[in-house]
DSSP file (Angstrom, degrees, kcal/mol; ACC not computed):
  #  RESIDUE AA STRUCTURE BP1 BP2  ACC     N-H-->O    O-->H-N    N-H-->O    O-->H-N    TCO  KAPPA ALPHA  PHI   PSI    X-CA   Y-CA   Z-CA
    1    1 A X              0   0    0      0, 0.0     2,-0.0     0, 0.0   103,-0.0   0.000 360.0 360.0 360.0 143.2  128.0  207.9  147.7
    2    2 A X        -     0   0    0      1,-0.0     2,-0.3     0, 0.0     0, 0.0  -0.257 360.0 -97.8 -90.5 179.5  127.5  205.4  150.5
    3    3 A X        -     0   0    0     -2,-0.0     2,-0.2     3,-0.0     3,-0.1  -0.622  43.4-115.6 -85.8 154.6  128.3  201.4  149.8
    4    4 A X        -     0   0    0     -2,-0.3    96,-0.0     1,-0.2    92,-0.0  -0.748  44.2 -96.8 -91.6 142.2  124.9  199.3  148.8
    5    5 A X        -     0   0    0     -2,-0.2    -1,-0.2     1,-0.1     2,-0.2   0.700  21.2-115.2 -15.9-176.3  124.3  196.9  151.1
    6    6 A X        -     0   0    0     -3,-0.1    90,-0.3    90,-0.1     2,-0.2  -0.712  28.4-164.1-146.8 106.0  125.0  193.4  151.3
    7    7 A X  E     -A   95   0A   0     88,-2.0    88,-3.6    -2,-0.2     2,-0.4  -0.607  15.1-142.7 -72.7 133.4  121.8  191.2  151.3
    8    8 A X  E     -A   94   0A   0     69,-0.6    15,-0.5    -2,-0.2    86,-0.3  -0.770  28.9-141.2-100.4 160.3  122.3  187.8  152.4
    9    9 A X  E     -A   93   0A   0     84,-6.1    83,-2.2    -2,-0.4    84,-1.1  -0.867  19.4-163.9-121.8 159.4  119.7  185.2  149.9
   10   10 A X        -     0   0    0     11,-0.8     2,-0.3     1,-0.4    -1,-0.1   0.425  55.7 -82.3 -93.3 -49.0  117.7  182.3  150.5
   11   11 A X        -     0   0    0     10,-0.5    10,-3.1    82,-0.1    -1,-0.4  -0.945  67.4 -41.4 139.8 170.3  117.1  181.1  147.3
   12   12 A X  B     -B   20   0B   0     -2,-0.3     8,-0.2     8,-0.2     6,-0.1  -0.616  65.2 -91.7 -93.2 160.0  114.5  182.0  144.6
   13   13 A X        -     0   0    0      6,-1.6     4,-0.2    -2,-0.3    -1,-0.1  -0.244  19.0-146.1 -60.2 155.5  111.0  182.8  145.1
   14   14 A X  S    S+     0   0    0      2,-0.1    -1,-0.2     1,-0.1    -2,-0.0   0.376  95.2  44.8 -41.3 -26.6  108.5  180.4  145.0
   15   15 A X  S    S+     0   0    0      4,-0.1    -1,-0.1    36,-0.0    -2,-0.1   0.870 122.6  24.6 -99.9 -60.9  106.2  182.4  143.7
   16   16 A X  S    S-     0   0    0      3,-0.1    -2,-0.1    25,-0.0    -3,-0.0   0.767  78.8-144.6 -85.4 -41.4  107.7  184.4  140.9
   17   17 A X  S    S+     0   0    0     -4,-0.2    -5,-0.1     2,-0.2    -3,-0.0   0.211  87.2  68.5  92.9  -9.5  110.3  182.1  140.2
   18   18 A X  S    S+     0   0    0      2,-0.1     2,-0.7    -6,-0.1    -1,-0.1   0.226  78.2  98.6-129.8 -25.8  112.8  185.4  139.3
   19   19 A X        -     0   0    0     -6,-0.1    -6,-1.6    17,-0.1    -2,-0.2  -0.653  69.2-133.6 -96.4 129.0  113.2  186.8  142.7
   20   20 A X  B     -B   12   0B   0     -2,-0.7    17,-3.1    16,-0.2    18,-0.6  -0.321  27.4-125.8 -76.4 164.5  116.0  186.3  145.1
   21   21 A X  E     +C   36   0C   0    -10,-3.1   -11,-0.8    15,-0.3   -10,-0.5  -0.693  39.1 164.5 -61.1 105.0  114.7  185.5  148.6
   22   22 A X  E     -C   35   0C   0     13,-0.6    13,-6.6    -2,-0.3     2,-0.4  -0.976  31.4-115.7-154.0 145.5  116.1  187.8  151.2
   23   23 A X  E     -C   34   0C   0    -15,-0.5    54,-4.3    -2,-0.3     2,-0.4  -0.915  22.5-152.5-113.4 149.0  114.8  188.6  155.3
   24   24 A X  E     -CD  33  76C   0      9,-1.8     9,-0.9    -2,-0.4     2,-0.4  -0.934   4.9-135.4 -82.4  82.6  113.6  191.6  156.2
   25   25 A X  E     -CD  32  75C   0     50,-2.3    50,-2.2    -2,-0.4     7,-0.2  -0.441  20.8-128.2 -67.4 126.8  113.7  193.2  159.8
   26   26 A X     >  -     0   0    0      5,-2.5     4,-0.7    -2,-0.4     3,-0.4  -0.221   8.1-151.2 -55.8 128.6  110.8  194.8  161.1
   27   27 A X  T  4 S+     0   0    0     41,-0.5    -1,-0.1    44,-0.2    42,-0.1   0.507  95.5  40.5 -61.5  -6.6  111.4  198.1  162.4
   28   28 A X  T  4 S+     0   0    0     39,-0.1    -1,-0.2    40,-0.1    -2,-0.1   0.602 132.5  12.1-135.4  -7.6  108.8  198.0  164.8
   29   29 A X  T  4 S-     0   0    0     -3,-0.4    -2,-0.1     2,-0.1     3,-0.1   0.227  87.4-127.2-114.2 -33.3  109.0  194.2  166.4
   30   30 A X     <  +     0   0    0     -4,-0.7     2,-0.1     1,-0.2    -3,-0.1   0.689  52.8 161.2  87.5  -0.6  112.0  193.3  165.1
   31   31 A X        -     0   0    0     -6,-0.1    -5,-2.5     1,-0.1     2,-0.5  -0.477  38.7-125.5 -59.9 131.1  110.3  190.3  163.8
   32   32 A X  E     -C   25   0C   0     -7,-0.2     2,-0.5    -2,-0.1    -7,-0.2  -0.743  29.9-167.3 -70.6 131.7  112.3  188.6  160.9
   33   33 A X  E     -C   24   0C   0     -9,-0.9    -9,-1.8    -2,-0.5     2,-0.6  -0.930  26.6-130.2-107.7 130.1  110.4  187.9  157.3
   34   34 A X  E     +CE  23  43C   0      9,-2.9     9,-3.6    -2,-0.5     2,-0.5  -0.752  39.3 178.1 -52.3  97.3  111.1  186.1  154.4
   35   35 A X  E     -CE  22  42C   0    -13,-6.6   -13,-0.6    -2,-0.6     3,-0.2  -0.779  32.9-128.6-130.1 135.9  110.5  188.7  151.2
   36   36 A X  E  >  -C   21   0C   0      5,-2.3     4,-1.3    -2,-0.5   -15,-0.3  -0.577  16.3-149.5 -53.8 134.5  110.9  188.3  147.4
   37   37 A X  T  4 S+     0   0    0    -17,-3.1    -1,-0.2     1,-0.1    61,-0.1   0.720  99.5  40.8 -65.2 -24.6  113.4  191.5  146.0
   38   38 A X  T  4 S+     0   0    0    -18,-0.6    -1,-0.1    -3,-0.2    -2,-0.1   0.891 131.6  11.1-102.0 -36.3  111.4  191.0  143.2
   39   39 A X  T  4 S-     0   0    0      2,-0.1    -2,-0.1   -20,-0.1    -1,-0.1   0.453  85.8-122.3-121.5  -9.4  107.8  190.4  143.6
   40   40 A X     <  +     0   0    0     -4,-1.3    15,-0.2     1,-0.1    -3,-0.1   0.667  53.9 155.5  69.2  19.4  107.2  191.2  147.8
   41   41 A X        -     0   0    0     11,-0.1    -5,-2.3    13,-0.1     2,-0.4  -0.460  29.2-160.2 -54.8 166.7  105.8  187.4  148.5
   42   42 A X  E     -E   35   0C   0     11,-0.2    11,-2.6    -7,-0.2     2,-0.3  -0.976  20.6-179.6-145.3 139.6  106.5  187.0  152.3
   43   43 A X  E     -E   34   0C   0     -9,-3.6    -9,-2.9    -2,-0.4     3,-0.1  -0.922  37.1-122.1-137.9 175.9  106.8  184.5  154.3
   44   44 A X  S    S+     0   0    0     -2,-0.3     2,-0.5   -11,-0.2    -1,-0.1   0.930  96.1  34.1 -77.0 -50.3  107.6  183.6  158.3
   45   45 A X  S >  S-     0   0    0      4,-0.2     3,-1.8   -12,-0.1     2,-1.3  -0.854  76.9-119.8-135.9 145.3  110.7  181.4  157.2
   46   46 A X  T 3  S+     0   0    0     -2,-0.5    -1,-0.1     1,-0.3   -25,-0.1   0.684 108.5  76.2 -48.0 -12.6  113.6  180.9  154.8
   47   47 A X  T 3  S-     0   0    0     -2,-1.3    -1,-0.3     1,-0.1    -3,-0.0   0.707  83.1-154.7 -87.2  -1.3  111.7  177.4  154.1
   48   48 A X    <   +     0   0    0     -3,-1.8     2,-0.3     1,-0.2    -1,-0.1   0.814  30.9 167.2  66.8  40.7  108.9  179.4  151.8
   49   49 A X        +     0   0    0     -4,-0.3    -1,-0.2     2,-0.1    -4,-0.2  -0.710  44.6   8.9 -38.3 123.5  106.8  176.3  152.9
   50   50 A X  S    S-     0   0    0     -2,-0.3     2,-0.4    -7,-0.1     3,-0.1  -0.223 109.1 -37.7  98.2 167.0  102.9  177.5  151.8
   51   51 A X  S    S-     0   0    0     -2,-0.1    -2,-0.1     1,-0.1    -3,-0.0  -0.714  72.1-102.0 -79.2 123.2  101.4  179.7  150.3
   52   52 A X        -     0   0    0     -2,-0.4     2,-0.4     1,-0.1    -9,-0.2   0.056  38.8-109.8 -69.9 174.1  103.1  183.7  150.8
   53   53 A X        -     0   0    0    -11,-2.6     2,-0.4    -3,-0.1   -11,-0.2  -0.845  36.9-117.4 -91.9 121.5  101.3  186.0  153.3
   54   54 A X        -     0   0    0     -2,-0.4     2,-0.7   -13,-0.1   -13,-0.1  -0.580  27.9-173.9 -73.3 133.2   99.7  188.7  151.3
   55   55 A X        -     0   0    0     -2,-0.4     5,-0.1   -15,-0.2     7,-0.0  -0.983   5.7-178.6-121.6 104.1  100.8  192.1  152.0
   56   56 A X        +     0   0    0     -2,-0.7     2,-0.3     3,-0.0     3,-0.1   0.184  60.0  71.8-112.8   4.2   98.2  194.2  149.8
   57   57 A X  S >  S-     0   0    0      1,-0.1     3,-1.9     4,-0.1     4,-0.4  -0.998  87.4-123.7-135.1 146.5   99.8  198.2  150.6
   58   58 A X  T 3  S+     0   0    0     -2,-0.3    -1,-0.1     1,-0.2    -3,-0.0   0.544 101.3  74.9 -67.6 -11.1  103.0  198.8  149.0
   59   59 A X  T 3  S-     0   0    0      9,-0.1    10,-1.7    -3,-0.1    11,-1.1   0.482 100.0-128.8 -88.7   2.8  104.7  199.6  152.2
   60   60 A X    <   -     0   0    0     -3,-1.9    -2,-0.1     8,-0.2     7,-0.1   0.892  22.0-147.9  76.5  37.1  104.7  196.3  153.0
   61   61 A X        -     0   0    0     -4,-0.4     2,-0.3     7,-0.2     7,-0.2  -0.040  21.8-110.9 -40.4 142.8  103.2  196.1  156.6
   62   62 A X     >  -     0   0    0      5,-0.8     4,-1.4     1,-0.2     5,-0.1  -0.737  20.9-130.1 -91.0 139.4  104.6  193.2  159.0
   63   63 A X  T  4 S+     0   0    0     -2,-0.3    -1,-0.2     2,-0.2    -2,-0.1   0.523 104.6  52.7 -42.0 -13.7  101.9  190.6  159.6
   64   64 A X  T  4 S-     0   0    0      3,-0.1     2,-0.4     1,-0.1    -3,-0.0   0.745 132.4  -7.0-119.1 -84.1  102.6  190.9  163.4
   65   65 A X  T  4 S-     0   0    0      1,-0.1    -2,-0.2     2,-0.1    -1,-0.1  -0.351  89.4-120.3-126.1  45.1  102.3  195.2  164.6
   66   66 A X     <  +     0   0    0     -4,-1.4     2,-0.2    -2,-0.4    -3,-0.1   0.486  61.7 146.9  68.0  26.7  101.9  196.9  160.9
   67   67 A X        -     0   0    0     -5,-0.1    -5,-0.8    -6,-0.1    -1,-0.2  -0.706  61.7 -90.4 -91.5 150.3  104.9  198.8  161.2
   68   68 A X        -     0   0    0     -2,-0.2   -41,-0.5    -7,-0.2    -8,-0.2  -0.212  19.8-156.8 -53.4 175.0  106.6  199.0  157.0
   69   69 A X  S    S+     0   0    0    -10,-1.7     2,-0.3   -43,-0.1    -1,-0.2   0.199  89.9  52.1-115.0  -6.4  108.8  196.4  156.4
   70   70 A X  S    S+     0   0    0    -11,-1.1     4,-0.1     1,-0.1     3,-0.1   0.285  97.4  66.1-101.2-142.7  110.3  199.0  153.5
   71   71 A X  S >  S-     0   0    0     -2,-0.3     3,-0.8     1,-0.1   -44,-0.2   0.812  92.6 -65.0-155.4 130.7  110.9  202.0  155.2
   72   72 A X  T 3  S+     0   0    0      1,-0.3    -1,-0.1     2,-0.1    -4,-0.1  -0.120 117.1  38.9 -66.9 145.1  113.4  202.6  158.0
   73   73 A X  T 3  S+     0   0    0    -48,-0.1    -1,-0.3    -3,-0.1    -2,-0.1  -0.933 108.1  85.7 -96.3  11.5  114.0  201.7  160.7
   74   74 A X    <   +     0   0    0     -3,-0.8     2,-0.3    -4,-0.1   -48,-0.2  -0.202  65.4 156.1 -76.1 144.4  112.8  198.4  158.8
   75   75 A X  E     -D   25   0C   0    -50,-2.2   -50,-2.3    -4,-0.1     3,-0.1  -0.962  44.0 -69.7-170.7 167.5  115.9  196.8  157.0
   76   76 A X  E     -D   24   0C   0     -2,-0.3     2,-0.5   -52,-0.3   -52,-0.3  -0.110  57.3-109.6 -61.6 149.2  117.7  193.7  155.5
   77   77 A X        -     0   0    0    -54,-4.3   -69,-0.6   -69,-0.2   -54,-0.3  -0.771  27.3-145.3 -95.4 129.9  118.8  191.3  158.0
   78   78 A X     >  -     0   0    0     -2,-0.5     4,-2.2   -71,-0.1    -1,-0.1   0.207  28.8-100.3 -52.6 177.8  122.3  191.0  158.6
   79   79 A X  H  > S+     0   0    0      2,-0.2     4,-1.8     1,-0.2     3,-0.4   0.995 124.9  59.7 -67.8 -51.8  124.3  187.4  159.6
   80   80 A X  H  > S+     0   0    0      1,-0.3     4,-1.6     2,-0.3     3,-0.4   0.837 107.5  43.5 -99.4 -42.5  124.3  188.4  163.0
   81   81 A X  H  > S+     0   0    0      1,-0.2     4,-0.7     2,-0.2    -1,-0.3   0.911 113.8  48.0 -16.8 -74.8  120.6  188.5  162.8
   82   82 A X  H  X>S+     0   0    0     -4,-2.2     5,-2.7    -3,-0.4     4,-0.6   0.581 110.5  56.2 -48.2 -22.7  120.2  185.4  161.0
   83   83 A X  H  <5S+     0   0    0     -4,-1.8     3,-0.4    -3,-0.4    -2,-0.2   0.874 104.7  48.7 -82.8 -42.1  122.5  184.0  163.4
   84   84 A X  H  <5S+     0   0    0     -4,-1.6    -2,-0.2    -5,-0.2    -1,-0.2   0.654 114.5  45.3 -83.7 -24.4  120.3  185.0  166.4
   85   85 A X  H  <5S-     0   0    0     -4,-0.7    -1,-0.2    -5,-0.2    -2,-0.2   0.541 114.7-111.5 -95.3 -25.8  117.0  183.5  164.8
   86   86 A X  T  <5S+     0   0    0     -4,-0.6    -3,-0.2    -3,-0.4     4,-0.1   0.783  89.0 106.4  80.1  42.4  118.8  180.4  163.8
   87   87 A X      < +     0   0    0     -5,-2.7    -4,-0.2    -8,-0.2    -5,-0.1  -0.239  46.3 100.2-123.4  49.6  118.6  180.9  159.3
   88   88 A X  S    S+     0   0    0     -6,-0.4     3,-0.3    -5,-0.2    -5,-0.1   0.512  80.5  54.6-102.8 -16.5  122.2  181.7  159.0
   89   89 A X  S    S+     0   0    0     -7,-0.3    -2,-0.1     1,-0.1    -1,-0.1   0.953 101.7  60.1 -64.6 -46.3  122.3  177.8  157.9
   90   90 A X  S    S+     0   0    0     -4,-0.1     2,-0.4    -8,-0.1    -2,-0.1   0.349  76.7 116.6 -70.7   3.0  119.7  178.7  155.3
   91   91 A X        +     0   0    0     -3,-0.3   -81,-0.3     1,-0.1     3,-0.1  -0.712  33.4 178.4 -90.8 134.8  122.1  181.5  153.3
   92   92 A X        -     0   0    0    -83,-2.2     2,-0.3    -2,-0.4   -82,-0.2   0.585  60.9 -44.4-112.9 -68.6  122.7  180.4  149.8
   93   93 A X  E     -A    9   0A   0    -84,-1.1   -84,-6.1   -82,-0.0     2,-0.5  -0.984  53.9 -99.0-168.9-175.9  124.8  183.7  148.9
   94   94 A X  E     +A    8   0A   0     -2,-0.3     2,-0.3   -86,-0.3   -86,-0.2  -0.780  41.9 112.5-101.9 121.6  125.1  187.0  149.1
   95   95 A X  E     -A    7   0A   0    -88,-3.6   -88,-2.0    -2,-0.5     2,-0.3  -0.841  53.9 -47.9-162.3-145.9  124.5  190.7  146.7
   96   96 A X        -     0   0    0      1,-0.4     5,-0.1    -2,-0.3     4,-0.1  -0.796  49.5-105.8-110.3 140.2  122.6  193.8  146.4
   97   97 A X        -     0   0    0     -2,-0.3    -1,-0.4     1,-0.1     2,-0.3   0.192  57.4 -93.0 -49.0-162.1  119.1  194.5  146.5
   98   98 A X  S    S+     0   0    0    -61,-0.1    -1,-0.1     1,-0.1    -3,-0.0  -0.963 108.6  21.2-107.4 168.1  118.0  195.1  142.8
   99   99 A X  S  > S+     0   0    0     -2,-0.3     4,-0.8    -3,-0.1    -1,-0.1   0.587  90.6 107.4  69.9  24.5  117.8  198.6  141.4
  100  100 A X  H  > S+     0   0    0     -3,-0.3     4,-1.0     2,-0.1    -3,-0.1   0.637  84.5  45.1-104.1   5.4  120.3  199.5  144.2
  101  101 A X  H  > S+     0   0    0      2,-0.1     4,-1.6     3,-0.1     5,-0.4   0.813 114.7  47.6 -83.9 -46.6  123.0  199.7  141.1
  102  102 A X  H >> S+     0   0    0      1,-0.2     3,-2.3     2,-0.2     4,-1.7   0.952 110.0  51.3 -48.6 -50.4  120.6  201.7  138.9
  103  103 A X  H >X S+     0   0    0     -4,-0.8     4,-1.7     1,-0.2     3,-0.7   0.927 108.6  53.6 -37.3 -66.6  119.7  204.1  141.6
  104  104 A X  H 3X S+     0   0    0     -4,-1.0     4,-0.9     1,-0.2    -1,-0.2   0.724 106.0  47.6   3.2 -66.9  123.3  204.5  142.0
  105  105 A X  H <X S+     0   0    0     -3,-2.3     4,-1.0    -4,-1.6    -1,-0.2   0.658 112.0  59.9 -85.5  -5.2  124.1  205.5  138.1
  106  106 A X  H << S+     0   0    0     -4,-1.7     3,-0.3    -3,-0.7    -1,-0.2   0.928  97.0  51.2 -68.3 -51.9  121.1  207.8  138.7
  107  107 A X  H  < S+     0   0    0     -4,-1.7    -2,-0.2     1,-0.2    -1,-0.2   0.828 106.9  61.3 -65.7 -25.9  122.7  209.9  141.6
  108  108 A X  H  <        0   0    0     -4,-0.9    -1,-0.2     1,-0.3    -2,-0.2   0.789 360.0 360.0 -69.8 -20.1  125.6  210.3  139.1
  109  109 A X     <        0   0    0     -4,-1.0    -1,-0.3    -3,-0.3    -2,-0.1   0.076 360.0 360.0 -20.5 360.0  123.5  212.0  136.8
């Protein structure tokens, strides 16, 4: 079984009020996104200023060339990411997506 990730967070959404705040890289621009774990709001930057960008198909298209923002090569942005974009001030803490422990007790099944 491989290690779960290590999401760096933002904060909670705006939106939902329950999800943490975590960026996304696009797989297909490379673009970073702000995205709820919980609810999918997105936004352009860790300051969740505005109202979220609607993403209406579950695969989570990026606003800028439609490639998913779920599905690899698309993936959570590391520090060295954040670093390169300039929100590696904006990191709050650190975890795991959610459901990546349930998934987990699942494969043990």
């Amino acid at each position: 079984m491989s290690q779960p990730e290590t999401i760096n967070y933002f904060g909670f959404c705006k939106r939902c009020g329950t999800g943490p705040l975590a960026a996304r890289v696009c797989g297909g621009c490379e673009r970073l996104w702000v995205i709820c774990d919980e609810c999918d709001a997105t936004w352009p930057d860790p300051t969740c200023e505005g109202e979220p960008i609607a993403l209406s198909d579950p695969d989570l298209p990026c606003p800028v060339c439609n490639a998913s923002l779920i599905q690899p090569p698309s993936r959570w942005a590391d520090l060295a990411d954040l670093t390169r974009v300039g929100w590696r001030k904006n990191v709050m803490g650190q975890g795991t997506p959610f459901g990546v422990e349930r998934d987990q007790t699942d494969e043990k099944e």
